[in-house]
N, C-alpha and C positions, 0 to 999 in steps of 0.2 A: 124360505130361509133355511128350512130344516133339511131340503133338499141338497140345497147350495151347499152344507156344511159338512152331510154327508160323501158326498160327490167330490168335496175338496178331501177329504179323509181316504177316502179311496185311493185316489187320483197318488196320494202322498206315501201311503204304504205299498200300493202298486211299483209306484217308480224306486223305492227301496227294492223289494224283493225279485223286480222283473229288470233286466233292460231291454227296454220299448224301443222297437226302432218303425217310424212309419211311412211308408211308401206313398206316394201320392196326394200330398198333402193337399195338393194345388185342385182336387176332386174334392175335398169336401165342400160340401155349400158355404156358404154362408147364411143363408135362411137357419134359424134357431128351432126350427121344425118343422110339419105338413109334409115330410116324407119318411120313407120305408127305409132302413137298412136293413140288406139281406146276407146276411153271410155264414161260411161253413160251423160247422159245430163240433170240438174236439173234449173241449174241459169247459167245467164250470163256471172255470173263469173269463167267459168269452162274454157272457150281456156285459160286467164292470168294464173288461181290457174295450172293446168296442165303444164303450157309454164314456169313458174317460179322452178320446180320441176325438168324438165329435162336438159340437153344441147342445146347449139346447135339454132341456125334458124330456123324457123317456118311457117308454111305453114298453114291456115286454111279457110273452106269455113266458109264466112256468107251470111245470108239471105239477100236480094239485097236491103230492107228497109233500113237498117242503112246505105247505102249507098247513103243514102239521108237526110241524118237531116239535116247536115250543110258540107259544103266544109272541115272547119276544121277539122273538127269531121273525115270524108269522106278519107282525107289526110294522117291522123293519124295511122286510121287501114291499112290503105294500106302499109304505112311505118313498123309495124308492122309483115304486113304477110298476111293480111284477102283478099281474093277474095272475089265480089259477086257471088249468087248463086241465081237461079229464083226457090223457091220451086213449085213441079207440072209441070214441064215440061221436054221436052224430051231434051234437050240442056246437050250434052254430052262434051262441052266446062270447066267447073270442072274437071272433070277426066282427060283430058287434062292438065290443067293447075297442077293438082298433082301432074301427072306424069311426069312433067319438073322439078317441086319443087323438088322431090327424086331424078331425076337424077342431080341435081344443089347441092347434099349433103345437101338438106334441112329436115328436120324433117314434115311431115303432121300429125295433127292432126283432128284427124274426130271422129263423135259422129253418129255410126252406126242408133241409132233409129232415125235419122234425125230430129229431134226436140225437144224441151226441153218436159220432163215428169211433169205434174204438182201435182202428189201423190207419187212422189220419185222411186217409182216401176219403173219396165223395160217393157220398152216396144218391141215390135219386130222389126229386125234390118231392114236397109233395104239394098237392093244388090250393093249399092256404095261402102261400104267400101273392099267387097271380089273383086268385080272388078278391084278397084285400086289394092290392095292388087296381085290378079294374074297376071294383066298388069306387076308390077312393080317388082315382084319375090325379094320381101324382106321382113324382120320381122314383125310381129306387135304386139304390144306391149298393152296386155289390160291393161286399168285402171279404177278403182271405187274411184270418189269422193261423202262422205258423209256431208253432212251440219247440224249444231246445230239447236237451237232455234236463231231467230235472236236478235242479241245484239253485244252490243263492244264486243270486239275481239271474235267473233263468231267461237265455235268448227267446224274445219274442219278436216276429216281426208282422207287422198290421199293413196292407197293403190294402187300397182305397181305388177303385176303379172310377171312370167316367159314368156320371147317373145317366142310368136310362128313363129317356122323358114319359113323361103321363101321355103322349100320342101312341108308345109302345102299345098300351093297355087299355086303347078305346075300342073293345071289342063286346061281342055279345056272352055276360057270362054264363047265358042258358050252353051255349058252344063249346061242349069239351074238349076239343078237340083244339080249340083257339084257349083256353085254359092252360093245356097240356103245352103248346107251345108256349107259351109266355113263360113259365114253369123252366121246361127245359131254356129258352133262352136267358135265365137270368145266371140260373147254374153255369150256364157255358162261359158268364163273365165272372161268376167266380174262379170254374177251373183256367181261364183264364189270369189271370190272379195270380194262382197257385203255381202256374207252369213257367210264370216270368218273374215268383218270388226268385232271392236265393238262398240257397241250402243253410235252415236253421241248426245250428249246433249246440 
């Protein structure tokens, strides 16, 4: 309920200060979750602009910082969906915690280059998201969000690609190499995405 109420709140101040235009709407599921969105990463405001887009309960990692401003603050995303995440270490406790999320019928969202880009470009992915992805032998789902010039209601536009099936990701995850590849082929339907967005102003 508290979910719903927030995510309507969102969803309502979003379309005030942004105008959302989205691409491929006919790619979203229908399924209310048990798969992966993966898409690029610019601003903060990419899990809400993405989470407002789709169905469904939400699952995403954040960086362990904001999990310290304030209690409220702290409370907020957690009710939301946001897990901390320690970037730079080996704490495989995240993947974990996704992989309950999707088994829970929740939706994860995850931004493969593991950190925001700050020249809009892609950056390379990293092996969290094929990990989860082969663990969890289900869709996932690229997306490319593009940003205007900043101003009231600032051009957005969310472009939604064809999921790629859990057949993609029935590999051996001991195999880095089949890792690496998965990795890179999800990016390439991102930048794919991105090459047949058009130019955000």
């Amino acid at each position: 309920m508290f979910y719903n109420f927030c995510r309507g709140v969102v969803n309502f101040i979003f379309h005030i200060i942004f105008k959302i235009t989205v691409l491929g709407k006919e790619n979203i599921p229908e399924e209310k979750g048990g798969y992966i969105i993966a898409s690029n990463h610019v601003s903060n405001c990419d899990p809400p602009m993405v989470g407002i887009v789709f169905k469904g309960k939400y699952t995403f990692m954040a960086k362990d910082e904001l999990f310290h401003i304030n209690p409220i603050f702290t409370w907020l995303i957690k009710k939301l969906g946001a897990f901390p995440v320690k970037r730079g270490t080996k704490d495989s406790s995240g993947i974990d915690t996704a992989l309950e999320s999707l088994k829970n019928g929740r939706v994860f969202v995850i931004f493969p280059e593991g950190t925001r880009s700050k020249t809009g470009e892609l950056g390379k992915p990293k092996s969290g998201v094929s990990l989860i992805a082969a663990r969890a032998k289900v869709p996932v789902v690229p997306v490319y969000v593009g940003y205007g010039k900043k101003k009231f209601r600032r051009n957005v536009v969310v472009s939604v690609g064809k999921p790629l099936s859990a057949e993609n990701f029935d590999i051996d995850i001991e195999d880095k190499h089949a890792i690496h590849r998965i990795s890179r082929l999800i990016m390439e339907e991102i930048a794919k995405l991105k090459e047949n967005a058009p130019d955000v102003v």
